[in-house]
PDB file of N, H, CA, C and O in Angstrom:
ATOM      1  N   UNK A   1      62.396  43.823  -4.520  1.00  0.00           N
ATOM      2  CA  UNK A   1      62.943  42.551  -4.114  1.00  0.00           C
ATOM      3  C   UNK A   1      64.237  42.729  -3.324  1.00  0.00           C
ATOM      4  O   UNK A   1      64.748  42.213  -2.331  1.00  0.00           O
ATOM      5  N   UNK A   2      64.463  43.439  -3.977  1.00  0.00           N
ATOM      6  H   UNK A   2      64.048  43.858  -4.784  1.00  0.00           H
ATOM      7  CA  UNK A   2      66.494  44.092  -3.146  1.00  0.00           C
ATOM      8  C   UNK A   2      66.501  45.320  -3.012  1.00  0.00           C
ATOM      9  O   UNK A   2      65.642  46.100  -3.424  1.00  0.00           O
ATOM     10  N   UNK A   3      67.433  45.559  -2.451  1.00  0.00           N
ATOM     11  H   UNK A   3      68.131  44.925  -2.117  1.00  0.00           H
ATOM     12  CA  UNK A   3      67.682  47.341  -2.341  1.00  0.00           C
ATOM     13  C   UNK A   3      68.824  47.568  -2.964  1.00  0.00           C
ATOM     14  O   UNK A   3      69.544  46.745  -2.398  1.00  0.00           O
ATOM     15  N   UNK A   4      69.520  48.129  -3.764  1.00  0.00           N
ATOM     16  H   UNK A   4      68.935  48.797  -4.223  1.00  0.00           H
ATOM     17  CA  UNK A   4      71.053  48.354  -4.145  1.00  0.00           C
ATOM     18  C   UNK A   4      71.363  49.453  -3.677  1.00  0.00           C
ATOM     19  O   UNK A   4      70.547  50.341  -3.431  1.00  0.00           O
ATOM     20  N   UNK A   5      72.668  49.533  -3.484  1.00  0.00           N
ATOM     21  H   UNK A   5      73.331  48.811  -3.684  1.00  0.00           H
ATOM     22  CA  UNK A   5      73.272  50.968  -2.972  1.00  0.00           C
ATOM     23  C   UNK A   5      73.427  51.925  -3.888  1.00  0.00           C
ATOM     24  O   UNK A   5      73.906  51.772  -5.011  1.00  0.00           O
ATOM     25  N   UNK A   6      72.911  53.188  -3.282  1.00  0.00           N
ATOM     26  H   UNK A   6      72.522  53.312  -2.369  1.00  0.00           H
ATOM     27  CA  UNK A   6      72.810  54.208  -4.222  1.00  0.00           C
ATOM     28  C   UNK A   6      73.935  54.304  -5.615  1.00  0.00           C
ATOM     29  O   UNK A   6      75.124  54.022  -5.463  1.00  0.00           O
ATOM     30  N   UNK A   7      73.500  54.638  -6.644  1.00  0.00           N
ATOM     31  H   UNK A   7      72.535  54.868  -6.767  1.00  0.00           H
ATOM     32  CA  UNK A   7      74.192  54.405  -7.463  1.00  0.00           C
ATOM     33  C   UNK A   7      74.718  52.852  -8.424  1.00  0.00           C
ATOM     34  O   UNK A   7      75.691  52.802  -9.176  1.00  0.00           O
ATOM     35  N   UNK A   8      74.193  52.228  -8.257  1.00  0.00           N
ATOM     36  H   UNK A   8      73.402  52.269  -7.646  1.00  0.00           H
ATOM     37  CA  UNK A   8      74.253  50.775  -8.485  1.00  0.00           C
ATOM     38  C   UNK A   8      72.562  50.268  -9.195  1.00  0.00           C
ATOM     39  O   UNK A   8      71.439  50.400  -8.708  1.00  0.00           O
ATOM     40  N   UNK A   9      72.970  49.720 -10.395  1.00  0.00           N
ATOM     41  H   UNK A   9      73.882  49.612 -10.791  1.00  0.00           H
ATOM     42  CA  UNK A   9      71.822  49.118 -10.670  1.00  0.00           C
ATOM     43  C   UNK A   9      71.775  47.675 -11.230  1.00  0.00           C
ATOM     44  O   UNK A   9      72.590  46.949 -10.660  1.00  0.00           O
ATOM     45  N   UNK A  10      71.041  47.056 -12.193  1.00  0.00           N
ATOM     46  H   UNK A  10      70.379  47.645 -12.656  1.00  0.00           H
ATOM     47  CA  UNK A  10      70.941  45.804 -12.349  1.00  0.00           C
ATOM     48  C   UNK A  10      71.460  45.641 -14.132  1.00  0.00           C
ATOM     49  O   UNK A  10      70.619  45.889 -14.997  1.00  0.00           O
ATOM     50  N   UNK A  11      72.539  45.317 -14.435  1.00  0.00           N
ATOM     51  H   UNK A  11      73.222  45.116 -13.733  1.00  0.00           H
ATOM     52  CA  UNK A  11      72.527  44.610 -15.800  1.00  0.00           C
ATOM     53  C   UNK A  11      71.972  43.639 -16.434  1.00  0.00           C
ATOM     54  O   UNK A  11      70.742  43.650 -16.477  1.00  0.00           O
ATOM     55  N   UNK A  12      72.610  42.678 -17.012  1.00  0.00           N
ATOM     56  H   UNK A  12      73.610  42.669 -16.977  1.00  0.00           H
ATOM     57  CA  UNK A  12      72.137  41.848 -17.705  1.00  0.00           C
ATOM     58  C   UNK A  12      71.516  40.559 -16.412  1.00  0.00           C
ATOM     59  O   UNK A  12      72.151  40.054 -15.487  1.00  0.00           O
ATOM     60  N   UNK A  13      70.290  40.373 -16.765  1.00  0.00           N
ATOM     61  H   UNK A  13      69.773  40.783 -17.516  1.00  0.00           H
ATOM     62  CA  UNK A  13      69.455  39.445 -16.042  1.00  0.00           C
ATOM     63  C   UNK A  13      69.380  38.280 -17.229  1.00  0.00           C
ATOM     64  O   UNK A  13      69.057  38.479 -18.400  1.00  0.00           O
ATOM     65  N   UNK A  14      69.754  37.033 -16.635  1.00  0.00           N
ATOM     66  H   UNK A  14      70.016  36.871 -15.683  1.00  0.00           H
ATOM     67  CA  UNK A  14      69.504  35.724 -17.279  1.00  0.00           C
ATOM     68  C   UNK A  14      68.733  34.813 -16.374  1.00  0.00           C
ATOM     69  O   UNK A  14      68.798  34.702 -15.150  1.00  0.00           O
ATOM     70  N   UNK A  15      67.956  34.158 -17.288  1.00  0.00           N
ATOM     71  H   UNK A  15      67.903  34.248 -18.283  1.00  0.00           H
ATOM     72  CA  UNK A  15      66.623  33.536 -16.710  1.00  0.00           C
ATOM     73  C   UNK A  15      67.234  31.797 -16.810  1.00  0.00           C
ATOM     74  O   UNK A  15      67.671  31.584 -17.941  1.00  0.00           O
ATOM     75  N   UNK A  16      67.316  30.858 -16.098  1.00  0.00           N
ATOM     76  H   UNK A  16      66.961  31.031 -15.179  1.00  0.00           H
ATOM     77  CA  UNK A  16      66.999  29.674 -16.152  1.00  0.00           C
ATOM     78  C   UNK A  16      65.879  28.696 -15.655  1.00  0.00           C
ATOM     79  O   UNK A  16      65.967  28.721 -14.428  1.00  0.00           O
ATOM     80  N   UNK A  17      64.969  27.933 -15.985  1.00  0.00           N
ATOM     81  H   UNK A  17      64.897  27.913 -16.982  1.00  0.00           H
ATOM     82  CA  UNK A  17      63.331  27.706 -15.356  1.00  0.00           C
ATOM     83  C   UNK A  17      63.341  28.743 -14.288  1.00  0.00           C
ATOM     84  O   UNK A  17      63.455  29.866 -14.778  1.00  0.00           O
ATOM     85  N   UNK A  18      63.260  28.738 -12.981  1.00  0.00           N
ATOM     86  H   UNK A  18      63.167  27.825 -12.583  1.00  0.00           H
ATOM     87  CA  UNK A  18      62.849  29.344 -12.113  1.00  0.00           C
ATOM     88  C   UNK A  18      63.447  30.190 -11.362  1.00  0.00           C
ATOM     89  O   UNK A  18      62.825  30.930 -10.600  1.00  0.00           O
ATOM     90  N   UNK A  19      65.130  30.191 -11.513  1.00  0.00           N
ATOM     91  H   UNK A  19      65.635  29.590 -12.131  1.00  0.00           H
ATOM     92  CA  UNK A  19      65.854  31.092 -11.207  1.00  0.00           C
ATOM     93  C   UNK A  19      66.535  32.618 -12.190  1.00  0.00           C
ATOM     94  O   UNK A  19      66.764  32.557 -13.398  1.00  0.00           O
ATOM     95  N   UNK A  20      66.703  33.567 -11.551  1.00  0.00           N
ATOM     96  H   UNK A  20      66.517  33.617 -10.570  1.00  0.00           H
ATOM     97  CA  UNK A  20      67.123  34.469 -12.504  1.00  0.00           C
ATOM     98  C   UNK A  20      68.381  34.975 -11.600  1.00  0.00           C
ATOM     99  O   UNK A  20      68.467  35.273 -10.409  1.00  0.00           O
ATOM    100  N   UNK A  21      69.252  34.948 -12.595  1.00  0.00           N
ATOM    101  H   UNK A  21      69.183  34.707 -13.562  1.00  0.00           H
ATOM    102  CA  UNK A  21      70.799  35.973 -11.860  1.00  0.00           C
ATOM    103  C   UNK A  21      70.979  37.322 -12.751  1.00  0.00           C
ATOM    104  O   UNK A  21      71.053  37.414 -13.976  1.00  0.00           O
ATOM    105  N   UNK A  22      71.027  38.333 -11.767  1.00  0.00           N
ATOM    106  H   UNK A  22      70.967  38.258 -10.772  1.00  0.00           H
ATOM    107  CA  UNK A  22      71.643  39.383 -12.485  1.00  0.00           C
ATOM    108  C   UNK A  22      72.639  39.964 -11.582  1.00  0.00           C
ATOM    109  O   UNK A  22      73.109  39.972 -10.444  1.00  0.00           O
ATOM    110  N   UNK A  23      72.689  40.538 -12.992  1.00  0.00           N
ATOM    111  H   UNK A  23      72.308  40.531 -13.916  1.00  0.00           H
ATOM    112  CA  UNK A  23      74.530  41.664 -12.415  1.00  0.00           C
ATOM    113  C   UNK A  23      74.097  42.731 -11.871  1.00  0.00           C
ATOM    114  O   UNK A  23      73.055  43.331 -12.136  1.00  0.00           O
ATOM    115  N   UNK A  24      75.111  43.055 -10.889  1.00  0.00           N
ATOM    116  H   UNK A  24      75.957  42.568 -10.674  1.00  0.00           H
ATOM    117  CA  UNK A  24      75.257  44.486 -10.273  1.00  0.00           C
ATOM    118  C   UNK A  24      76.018  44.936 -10.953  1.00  0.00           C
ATOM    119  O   UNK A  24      77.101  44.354 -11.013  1.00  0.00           O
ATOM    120  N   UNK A  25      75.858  45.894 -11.595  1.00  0.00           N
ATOM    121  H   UNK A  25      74.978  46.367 -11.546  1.00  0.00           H
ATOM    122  CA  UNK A  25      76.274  47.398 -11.944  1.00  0.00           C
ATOM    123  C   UNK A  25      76.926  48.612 -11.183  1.00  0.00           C
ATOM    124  O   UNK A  25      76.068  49.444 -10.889  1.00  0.00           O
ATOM    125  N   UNK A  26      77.822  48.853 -10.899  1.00  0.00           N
ATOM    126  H   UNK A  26      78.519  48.177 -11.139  1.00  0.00           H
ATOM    127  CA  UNK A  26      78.209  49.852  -9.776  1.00  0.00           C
ATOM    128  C   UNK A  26      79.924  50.535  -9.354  1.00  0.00           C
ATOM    129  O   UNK A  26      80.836  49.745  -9.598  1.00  0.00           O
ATOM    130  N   UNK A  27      80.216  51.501  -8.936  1.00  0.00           N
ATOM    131  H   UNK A  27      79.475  52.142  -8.737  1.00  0.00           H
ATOM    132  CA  UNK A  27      81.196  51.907  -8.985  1.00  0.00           C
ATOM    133  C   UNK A  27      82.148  51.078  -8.249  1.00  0.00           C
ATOM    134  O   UNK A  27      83.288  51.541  -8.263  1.00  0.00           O
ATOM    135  N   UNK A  28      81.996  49.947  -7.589  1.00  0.00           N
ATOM    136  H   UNK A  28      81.070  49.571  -7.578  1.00  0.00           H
ATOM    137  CA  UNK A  28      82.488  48.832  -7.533  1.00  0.00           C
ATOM    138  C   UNK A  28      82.360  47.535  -7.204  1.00  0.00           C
ATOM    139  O   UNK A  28      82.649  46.855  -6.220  1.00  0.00           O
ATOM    140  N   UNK A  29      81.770  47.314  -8.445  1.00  0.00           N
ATOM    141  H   UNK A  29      81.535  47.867  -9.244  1.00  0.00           H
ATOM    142  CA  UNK A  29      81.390  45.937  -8.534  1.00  0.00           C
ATOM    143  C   UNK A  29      82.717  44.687  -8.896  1.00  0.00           C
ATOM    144  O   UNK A  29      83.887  44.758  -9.273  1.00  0.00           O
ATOM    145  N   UNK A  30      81.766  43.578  -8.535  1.00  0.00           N
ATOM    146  H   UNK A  30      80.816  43.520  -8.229  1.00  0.00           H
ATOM    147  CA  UNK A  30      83.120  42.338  -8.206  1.00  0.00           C
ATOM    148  C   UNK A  30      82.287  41.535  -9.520  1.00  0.00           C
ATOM    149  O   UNK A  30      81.495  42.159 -10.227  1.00  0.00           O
ATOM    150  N   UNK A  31      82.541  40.303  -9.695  1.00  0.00           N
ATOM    151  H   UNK A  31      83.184  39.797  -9.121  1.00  0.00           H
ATOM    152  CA  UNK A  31      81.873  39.547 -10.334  1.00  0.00           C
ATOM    153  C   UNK A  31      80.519  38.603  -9.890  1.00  0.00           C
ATOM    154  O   UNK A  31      80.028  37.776 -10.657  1.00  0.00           O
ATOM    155  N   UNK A  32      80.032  38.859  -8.589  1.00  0.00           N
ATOM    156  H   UNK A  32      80.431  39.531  -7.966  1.00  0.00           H
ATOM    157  CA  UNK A  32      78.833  38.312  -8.276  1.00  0.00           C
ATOM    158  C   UNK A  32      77.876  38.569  -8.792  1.00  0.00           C
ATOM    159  O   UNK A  32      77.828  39.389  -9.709  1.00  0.00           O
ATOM    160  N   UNK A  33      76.746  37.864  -8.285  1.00  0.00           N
ATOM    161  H   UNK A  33      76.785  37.198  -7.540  1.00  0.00           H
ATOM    162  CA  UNK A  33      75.424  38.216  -8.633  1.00  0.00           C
ATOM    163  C   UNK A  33      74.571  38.025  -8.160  1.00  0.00           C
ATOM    164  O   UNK A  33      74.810  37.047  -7.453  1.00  0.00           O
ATOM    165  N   UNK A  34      73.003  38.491  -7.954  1.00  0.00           N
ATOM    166  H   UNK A  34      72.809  39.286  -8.529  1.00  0.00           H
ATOM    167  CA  UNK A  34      72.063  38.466  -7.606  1.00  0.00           C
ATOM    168  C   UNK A  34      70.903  37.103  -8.061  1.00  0.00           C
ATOM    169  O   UNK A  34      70.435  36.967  -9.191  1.00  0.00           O
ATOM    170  N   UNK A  35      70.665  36.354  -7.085  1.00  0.00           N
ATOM    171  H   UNK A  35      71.045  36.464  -6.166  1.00  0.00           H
ATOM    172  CA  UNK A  35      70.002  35.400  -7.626  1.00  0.00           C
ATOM    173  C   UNK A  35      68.804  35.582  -6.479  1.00  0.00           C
ATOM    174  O   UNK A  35      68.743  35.845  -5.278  1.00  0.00           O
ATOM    175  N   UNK A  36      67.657  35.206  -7.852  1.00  0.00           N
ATOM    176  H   UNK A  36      67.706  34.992  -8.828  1.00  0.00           H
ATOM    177  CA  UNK A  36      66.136  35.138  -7.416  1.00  0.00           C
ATOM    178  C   UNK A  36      65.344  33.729  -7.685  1.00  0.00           C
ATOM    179  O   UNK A  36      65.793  33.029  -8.592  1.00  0.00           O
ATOM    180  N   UNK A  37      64.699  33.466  -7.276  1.00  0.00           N
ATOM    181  H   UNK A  37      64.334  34.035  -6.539  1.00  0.00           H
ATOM    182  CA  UNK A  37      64.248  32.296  -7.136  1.00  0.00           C
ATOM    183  C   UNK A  37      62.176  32.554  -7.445  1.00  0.00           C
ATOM    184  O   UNK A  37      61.355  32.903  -6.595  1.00  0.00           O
ATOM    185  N   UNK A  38      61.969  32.285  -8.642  1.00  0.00           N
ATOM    186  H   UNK A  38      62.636  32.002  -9.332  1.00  0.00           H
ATOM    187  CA  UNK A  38      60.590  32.044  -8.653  1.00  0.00           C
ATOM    188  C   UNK A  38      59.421  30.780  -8.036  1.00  0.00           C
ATOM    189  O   UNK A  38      59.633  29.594  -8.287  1.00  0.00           O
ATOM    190  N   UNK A  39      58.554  31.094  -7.456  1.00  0.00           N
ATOM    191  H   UNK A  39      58.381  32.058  -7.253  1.00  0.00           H
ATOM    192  CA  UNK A  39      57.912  30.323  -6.519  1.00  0.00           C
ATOM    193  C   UNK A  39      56.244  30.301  -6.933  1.00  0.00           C
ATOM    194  O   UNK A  39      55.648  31.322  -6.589  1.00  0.00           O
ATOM    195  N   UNK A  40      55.385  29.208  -7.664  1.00  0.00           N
ATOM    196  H   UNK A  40      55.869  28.379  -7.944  1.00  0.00           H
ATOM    197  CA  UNK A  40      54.385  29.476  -7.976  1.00  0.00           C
ATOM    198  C   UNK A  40      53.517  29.757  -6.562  1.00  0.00           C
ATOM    199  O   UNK A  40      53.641  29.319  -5.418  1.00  0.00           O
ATOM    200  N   UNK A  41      52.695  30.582  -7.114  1.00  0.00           N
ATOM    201  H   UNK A  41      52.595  30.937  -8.043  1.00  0.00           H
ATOM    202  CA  UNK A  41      51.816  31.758  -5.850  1.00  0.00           C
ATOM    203  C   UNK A  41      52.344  32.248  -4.737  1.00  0.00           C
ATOM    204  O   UNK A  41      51.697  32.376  -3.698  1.00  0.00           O
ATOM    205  N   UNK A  42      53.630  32.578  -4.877  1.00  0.00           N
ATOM    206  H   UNK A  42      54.156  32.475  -5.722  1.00  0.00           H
ATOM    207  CA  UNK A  42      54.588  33.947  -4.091  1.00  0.00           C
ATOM    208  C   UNK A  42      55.221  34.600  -4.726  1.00  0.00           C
ATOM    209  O   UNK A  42      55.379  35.778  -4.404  1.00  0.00           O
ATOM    210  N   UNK A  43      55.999  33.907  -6.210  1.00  0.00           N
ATOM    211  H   UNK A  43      55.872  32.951  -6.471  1.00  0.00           H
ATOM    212  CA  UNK A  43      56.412  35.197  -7.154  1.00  0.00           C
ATOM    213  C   UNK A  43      57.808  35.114  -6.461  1.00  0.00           C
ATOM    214  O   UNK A  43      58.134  34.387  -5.522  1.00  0.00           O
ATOM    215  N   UNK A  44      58.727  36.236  -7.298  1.00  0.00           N
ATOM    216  H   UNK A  44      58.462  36.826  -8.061  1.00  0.00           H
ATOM    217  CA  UNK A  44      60.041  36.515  -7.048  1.00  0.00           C
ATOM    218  C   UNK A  44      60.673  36.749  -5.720  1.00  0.00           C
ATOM    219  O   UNK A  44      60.447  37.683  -4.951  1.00  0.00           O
ATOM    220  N   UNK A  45      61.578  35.660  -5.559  1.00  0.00           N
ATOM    221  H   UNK A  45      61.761  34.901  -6.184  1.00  0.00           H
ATOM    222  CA  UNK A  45      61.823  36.036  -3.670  1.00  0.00           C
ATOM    223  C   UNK A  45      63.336  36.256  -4.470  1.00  0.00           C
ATOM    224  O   UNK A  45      63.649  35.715  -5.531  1.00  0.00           O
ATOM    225  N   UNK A  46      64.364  37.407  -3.488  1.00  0.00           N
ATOM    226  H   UNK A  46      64.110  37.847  -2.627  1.00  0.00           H
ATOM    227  CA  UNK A  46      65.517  37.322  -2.960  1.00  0.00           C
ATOM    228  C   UNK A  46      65.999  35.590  -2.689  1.00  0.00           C
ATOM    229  O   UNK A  46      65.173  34.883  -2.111  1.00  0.00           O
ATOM    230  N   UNK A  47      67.137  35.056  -3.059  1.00  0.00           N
ATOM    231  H   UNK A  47      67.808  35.630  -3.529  1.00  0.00           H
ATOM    232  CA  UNK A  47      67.983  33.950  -2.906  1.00  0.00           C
ATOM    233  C   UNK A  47      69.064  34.470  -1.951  1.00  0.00           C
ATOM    234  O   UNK A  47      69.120  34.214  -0.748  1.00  0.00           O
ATOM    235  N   UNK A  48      70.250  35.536  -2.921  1.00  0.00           N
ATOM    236  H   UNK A  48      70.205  35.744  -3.898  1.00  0.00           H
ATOM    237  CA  UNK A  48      71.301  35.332  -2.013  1.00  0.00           C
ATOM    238  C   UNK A  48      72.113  35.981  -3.433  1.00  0.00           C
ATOM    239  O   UNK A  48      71.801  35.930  -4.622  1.00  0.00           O
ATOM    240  N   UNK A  49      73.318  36.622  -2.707  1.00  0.00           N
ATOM    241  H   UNK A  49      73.571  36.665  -1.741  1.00  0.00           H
ATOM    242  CA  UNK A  49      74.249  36.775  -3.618  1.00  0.00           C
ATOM    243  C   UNK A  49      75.385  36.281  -3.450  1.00  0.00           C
ATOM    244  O   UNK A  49      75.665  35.978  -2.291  1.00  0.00           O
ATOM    245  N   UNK A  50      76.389  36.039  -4.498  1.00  0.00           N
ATOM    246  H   UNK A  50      76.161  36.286  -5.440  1.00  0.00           H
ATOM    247  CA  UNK A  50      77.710  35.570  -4.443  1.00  0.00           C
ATOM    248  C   UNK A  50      78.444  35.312  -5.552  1.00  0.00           C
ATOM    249  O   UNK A  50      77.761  35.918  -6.377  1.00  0.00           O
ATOM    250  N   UNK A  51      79.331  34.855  -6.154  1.00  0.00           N
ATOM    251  H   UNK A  51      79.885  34.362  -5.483  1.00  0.00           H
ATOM    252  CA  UNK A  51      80.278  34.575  -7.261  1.00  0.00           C
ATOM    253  C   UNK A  51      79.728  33.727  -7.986  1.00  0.00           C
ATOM    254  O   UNK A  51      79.767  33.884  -9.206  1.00  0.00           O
ATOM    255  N   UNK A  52      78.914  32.339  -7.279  1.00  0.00           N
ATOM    256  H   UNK A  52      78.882  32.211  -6.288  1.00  0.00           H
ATOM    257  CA  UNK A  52      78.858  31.478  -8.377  1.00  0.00           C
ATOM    258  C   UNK A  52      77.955  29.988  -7.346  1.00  0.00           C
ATOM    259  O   UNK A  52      78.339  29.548  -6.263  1.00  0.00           O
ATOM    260  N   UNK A  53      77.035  29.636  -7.950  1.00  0.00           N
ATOM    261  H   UNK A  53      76.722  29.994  -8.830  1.00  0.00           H
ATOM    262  CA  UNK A  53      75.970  28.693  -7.453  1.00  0.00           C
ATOM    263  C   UNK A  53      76.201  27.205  -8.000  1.00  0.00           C
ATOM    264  O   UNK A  53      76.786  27.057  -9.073  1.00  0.00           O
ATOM    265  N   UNK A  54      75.703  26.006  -7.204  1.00  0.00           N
ATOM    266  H   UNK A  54      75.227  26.126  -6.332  1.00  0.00           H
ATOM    267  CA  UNK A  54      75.986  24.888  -8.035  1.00  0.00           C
ATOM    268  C   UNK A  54      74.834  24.794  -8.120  1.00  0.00           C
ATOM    269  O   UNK A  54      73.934  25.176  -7.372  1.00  0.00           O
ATOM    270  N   UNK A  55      74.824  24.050  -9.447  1.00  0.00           N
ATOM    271  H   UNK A  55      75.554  23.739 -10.055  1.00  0.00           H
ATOM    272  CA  UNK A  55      73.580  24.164 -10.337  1.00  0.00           C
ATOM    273  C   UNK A  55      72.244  23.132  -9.371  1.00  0.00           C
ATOM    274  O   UNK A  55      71.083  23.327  -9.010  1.00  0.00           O
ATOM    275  N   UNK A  56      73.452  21.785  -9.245  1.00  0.00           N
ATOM    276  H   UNK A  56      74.395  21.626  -9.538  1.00  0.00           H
ATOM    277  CA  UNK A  56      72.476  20.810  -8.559  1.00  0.00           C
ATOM    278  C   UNK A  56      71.947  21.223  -6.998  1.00  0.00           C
ATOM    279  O   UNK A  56      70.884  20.856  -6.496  1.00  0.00           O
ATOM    280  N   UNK A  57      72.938  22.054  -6.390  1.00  0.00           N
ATOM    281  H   UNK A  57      73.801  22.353  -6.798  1.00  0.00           H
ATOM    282  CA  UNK A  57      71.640  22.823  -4.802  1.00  0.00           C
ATOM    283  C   UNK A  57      70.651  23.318  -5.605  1.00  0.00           C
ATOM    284  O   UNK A  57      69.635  22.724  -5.247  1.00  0.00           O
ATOM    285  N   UNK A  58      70.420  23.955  -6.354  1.00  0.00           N
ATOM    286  H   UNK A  58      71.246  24.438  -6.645  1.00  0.00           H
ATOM    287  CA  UNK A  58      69.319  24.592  -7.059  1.00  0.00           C
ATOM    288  C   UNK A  58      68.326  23.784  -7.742  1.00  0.00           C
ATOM    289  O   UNK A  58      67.118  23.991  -7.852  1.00  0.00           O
ATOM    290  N   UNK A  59      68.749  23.212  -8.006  1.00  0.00           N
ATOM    291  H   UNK A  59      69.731  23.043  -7.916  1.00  0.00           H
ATOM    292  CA  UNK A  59      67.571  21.532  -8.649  1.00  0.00           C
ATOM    293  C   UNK A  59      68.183  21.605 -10.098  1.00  0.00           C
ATOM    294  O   UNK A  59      67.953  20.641 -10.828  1.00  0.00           O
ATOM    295  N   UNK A  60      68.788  22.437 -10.493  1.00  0.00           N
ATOM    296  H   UNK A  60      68.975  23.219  -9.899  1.00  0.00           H
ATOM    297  CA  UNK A  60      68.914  22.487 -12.345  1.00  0.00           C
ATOM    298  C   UNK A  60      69.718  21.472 -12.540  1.00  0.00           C
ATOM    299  O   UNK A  60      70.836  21.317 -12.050  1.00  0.00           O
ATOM    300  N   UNK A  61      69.033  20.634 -13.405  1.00  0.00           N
ATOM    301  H   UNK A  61      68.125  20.760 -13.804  1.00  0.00           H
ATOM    302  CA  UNK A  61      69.964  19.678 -14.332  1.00  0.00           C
ATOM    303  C   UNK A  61      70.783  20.377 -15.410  1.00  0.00           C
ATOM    304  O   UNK A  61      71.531  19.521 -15.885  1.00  0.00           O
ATOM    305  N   UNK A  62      70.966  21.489 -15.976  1.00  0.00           N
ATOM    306  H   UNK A  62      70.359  22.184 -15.590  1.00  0.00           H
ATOM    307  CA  UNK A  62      70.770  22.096 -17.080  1.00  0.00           C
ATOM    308  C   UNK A  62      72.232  22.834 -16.522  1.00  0.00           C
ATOM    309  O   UNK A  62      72.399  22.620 -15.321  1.00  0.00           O
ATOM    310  N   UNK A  63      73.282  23.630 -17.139  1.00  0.00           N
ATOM    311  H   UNK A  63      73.146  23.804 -18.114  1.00  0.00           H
ATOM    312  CA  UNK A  63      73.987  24.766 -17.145  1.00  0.00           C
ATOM    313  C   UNK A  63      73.323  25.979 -17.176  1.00  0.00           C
ATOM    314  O   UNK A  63      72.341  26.179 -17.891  1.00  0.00           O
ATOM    315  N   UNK A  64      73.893  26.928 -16.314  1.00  0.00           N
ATOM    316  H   UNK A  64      74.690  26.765 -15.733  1.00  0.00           H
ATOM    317  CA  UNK A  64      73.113  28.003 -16.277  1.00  0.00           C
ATOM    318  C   UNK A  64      74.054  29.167 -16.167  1.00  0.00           C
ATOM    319  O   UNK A  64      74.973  28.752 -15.461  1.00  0.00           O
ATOM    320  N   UNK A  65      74.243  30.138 -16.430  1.00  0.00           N
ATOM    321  H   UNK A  65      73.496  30.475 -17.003  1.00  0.00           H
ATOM    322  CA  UNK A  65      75.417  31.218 -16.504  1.00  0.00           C
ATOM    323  C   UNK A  65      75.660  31.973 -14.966  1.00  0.00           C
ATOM    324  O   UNK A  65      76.648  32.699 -14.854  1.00  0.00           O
ATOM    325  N   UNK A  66      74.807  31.801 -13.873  1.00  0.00           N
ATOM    326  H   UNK A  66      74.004  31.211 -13.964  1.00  0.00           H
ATOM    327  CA  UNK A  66      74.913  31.993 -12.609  1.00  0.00           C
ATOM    328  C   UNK A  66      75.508  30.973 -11.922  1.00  0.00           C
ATOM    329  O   UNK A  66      75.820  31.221 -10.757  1.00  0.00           O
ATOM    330  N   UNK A  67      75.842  29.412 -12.547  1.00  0.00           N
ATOM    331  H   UNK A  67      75.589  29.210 -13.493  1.00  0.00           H
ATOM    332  CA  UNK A  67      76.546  28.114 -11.622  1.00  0.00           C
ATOM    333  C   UNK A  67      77.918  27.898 -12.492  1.00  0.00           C
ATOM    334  O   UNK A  67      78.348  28.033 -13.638  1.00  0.00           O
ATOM    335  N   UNK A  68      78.301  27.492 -11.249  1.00  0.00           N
ATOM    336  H   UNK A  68      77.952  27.382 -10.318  1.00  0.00           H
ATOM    337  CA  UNK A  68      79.767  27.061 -11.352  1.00  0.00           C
ATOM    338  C   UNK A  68      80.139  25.905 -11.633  1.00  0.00           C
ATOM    339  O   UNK A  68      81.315  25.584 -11.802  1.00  0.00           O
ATOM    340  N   UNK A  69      79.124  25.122 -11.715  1.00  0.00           N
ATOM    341  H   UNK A  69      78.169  25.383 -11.577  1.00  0.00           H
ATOM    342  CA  UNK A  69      78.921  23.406 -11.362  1.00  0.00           C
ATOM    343  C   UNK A  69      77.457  22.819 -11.792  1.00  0.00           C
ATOM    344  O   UNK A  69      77.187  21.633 -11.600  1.00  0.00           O
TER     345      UNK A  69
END
């Protein structure tokens, strides 16, 4: 789905309905994260990375540990 730079891998992944954020792992990592977006009959696409998502661009009514909002 992604490529990480050598040496860098994926921590803790948290799932909310259809999105998942995980952490980068790496000799220097910031506090962003990796967000994926599930899609019935395409499966896991790449979103986008960054610090922090609002929940409602994403459709979630719900709190989610990847939004800021």
């Amino acid at each position: 789905m992604v490529e990480l730079p050598k040496g860098w891998t994926f921590g803790g992944v948290q799932c909310v309905k259809d999105w998942a954020g995980a952490d980068p792992q790496g000799p220097t990592a910031g506090d962003g994260v990796y967000l994926f977006h599930y899609v019935t009959g395409t499966g896991w696409k790449y979103y986008g990375d960054g610090s922090g998502y609002d929940c409602k661009d994403l459709g979630l009514t719900e709190p989610a540990p990847f939004c800021i909002s």
